[in-house]
C-alpha positions as CSV (number, residue, x, y, z in Angstrom):
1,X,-24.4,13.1,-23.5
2,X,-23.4,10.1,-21.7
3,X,-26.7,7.9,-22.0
4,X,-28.6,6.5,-19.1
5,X,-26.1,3.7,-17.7
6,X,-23.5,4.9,-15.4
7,X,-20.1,3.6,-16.2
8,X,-18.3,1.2,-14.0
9,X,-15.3,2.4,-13.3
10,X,-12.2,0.5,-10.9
11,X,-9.6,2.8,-9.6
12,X,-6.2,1.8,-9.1
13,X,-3.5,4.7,-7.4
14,X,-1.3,5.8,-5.2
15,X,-1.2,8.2,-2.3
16,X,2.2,9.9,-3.0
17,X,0.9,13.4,-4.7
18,X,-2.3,14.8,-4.4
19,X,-3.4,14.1,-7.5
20,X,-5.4,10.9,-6.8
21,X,-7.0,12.2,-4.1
22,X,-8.4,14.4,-6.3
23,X,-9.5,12.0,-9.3
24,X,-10.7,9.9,-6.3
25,X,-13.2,13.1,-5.7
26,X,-14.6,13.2,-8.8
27,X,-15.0,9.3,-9.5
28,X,-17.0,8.7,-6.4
29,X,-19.6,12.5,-7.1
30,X,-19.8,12.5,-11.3
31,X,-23.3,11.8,-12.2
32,X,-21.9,9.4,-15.0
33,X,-19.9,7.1,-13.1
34,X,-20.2,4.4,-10.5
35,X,-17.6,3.3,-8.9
36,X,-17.0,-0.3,-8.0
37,X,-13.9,0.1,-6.2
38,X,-10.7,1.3,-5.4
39,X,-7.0,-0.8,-5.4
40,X,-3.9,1.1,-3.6
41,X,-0.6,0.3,-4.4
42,X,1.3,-0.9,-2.6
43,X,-1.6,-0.3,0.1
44,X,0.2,0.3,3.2
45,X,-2.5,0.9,6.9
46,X,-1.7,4.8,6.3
47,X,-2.9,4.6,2.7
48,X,-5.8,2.7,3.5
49,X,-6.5,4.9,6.4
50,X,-6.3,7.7,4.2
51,X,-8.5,6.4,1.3
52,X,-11.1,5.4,3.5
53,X,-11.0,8.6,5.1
54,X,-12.0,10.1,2.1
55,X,-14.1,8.1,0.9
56,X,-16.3,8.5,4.1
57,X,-16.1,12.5,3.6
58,X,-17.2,11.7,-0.3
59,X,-20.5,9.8,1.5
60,X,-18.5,6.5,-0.1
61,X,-18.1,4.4,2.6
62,X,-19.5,1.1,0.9
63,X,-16.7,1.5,-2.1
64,X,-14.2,-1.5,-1.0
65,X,-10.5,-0.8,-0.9
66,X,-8.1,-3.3,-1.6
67,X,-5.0,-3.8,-0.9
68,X,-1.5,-4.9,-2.7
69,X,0.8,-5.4,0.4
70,X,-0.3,-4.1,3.9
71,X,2.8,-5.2,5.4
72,X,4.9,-2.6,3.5
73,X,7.0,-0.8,5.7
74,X,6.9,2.6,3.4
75,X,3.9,4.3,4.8
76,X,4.1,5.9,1.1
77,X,1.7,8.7,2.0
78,X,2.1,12.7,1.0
79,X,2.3,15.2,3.8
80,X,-0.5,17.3,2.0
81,X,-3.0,14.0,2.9
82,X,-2.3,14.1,6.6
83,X,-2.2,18.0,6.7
84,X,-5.5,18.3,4.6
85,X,-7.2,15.3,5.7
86,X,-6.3,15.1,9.5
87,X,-7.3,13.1,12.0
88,X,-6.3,10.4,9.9
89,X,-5.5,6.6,11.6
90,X,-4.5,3.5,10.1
91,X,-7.1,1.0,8.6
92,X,-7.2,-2.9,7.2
93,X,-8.3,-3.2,3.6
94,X,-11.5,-5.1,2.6
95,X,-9.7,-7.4,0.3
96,X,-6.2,-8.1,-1.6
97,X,-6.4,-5.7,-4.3
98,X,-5.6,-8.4,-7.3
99,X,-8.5,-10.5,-6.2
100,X,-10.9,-7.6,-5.4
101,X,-10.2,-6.0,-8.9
102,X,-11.0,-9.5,-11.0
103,X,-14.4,-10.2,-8.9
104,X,-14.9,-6.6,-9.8
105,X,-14.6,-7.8,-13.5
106,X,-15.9,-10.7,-13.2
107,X,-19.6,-9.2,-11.9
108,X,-19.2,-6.1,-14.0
109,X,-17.7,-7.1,-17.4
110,X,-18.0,-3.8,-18.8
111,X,-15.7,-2.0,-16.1
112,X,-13.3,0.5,-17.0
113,X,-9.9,0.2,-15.5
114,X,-8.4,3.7,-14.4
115,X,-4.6,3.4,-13.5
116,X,-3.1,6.2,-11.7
117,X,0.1,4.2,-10.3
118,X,2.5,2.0,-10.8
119,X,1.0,-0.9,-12.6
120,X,2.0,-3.8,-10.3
121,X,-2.0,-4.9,-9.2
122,X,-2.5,-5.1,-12.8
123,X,0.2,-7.4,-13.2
124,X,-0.7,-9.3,-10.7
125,X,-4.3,-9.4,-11.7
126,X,-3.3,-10.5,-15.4
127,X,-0.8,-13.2,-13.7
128,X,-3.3,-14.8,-11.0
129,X,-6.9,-14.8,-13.1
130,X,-6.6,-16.0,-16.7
131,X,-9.8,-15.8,-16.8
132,X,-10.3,-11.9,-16.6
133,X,-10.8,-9.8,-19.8
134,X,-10.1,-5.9,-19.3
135,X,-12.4,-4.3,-21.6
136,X,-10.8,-0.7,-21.7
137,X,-8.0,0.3,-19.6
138,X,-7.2,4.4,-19.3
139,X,-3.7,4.5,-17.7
140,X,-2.3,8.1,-16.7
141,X,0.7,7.3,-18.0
142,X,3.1,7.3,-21.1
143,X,4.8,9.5,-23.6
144,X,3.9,10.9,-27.0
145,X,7.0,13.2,-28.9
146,X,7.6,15.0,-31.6
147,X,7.1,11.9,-33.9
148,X,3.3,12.1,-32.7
149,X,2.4,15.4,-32.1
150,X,1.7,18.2,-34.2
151,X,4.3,21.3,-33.1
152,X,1.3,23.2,-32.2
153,X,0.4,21.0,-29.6
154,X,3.9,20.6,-28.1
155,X,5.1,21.7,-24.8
156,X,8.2,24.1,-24.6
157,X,9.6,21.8,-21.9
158,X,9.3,18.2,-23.9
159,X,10.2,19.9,-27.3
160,X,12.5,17.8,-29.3
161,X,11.8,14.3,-27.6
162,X,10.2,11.3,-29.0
163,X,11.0,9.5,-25.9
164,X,10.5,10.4,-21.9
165,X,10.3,8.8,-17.8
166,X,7.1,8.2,-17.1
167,X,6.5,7.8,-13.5
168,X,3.1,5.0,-13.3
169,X,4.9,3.2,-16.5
170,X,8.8,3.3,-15.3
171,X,7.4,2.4,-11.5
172,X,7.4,-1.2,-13.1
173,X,8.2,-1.6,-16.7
174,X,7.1,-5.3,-16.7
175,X,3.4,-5.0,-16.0
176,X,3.4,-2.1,-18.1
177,X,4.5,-3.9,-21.1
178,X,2.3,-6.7,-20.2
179,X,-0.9,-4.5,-20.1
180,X,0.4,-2.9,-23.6
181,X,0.6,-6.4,-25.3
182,X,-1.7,-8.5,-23.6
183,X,-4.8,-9.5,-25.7
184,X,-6.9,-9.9,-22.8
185,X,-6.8,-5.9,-22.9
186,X,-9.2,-4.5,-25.5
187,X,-8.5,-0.9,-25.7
188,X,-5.8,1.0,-24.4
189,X,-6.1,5.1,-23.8
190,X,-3.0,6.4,-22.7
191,X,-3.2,10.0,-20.9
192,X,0.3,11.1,-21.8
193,X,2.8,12.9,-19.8
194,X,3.5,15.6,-22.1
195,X,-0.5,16.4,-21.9
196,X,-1.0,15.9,-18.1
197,X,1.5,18.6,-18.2
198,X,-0.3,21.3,-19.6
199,X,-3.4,21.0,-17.5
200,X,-2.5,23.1,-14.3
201,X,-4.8,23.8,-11.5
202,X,-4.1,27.3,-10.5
203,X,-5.3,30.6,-9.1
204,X,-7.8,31.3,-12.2
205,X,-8.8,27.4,-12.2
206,X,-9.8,27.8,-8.6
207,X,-11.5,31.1,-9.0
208,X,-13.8,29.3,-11.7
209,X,-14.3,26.3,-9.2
210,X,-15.5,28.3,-6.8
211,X,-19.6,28.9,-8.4
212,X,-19.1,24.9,-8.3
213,X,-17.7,24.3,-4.6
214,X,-20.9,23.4,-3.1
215,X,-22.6,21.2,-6.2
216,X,-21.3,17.9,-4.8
217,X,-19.1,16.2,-1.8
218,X,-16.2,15.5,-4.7
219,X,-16.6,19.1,-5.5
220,X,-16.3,20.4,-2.4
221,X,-13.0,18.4,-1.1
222,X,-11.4,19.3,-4.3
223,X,-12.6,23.2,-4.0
224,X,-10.6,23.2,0.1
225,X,-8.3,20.8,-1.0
226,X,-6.7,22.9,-3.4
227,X,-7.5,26.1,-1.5
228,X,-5.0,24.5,0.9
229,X,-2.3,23.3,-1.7
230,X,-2.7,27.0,-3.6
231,X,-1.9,28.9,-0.5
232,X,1.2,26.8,-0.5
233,X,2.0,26.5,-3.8
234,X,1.1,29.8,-5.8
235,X,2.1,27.9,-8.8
236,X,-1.2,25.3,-8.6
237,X,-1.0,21.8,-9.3
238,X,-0.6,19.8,-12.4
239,X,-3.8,17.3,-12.6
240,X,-2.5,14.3,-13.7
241,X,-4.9,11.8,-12.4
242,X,-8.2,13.8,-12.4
243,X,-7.2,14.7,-16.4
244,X,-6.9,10.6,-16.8
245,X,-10.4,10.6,-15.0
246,X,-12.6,13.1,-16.7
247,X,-11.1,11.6,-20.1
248,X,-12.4,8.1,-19.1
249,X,-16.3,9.3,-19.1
250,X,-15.9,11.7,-21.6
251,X,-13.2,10.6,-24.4
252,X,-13.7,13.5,-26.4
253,X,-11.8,15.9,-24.1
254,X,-8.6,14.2,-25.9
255,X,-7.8,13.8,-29.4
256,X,-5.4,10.5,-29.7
257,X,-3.5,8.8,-32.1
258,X,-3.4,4.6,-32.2
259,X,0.0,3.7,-31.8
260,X,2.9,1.4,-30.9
261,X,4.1,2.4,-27.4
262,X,7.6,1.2,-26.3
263,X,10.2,1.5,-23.9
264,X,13.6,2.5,-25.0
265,X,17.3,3.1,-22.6
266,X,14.7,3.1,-19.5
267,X,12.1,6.0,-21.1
268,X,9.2,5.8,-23.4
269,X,7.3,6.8,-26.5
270,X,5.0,5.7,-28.6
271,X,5.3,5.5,-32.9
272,X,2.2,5.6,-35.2
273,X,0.5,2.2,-36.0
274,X,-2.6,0.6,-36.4
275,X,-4.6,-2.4,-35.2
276,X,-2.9,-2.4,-32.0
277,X,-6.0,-1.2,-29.5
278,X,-3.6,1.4,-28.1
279,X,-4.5,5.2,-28.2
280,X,-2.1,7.9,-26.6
281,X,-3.9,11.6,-26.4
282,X,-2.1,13.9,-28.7
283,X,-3.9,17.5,-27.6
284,X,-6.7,18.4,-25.0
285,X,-9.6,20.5,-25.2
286,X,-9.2,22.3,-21.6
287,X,-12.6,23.6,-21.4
288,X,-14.4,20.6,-22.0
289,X,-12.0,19.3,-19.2
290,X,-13.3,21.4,-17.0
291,X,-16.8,21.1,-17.8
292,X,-16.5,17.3,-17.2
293,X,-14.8,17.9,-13.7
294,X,-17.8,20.3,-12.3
295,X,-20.7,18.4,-14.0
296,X,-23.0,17.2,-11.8
């Protein structure tokens, strides 16, 4: 299905829901993937501790971590991370994250960038190395409305709207509007808002996780994790970032639509159009989802 050559794959998130934690999980354990490294933002000691935390749980020591501003004051951390992940101390990054993610582009040309944050180590990667070229970028973020998708793919809750916040896009609009339009970005695949929506990891989700909870050391922390968040939140958890993830080794989980995207009053949306290298997912196929997440 995927071919023999693992994909190279830099993530790029934030530790401020659960969510990346999560994607984290399945980047560093899917059979499909390698992953080259990971950039927090901003990249505080507490979210470095915690990402390298993981990472040692997921037997992923040796991925480097980089880091946008370690000086931050805003230890920008979730409570679930220290509940679920305790002991959990502070930690130094390996590198700055803009100039870990372009040698990361520069040795492995064919890298996939996954954004699950606010896109301000992109901007500064696009700003300090001219000389990078982002071959695909998959950014958990946007907004597709009613002028995009078919009514029987809409969402109750974004019914009538064409445009919408987005958290990772509105976090900095500049960078995101640079990634949009730069050329040195061949092909954009927005995970939209309105789809990230309607995945939910719940009580039935979890039940059919659990045959899977042993397969691999991604498997397994998302399996507790969220046997931890459930208990807490009966409601389950929408999967944002892991969504974004699975869709990046396996694009046809999505079905998308090349488009404009903009930003209007402060929101955005996205109008039909062509030649632009910009795809924003339209519908979902949740079973392939899932078969993506557990595959090992």
């Amino acid at each position: 299905m995927y071919g023999h050559n693992a994909m190279d794959i830099l993530f790029d998130m934030e530790t401020r829901d659960p969510d990346d934690m999560f994607a984290l999980c399945f980047l560093t354990s899917h059979p499909a993937i390698k992953l080259r490294a990971v950039t927090v933002n901003p990249g505080s000691k507490a979210q470095i501790g915690i990402v390298k935390t993981l990472l040692k749980r997921l037997n992923s020591a040796a991925v480097p971590v980089g880091s946008r501003n370690l000086d931050t004051t805003r230890t920008a951390v979730s409570d679930f991370h220290y509940a679920f992940l305790n002991p959990v101390t502070e930690a130094s990054p390996d590198a700055v994250a803009h100039e870990l993610m372009a040698q990361v582009f520069t040795t492995f040309p064919e890298c996939v960038l996954l954004t699950g944050a606010p896109l301000h180590n992109a901007r500064l990667l696009l700003n300090n190395h001219p000389e990078v070229i982002i071959k695909r970028w998959v950014a958990q973020g946007g907004f597709a409305g009613d002028n995009i998708v078919p009514a029987v793919h809409r969402l109750s809750k974004f019914d009538g709207l064409t445009t919408c916040l987005s958290y990772n896009f509105c976090g900095d609009a500049r960078p995101a509007l640079a990634m949009l339009s730069s050329e040195r970005v061949m092909q954009r695949d927005l995970v939209s808002k309105n789809i990230c929506h309607g995945v939910v990891y719940d009580a039935a989700m979890h039940e059919r996780m659990r045959a899977f909870r042993s397969a691999t050391p991604g498997l397994r922390v998302i399996y507790s994790g969220m046997e931890w968040y459930l208990q807490r939140n009966r409601a389950g958890k929408m999967f944002h970032d892991p969504l974004a993830a699975c869709i990046t080794v396996n694009r046809e989980i999505a079905v998308f639509r090349e488009v404009e995207a903009y930003r209007e009053r402060g929101e955005w949306g996205a109008k039909p159009a062509e030649n632009t290298g910009t795809h924003i997912t339209i519908d979902v196929d949740k079973e392939t989802f899932f078969r993506t997440l557990v595959e090992n």
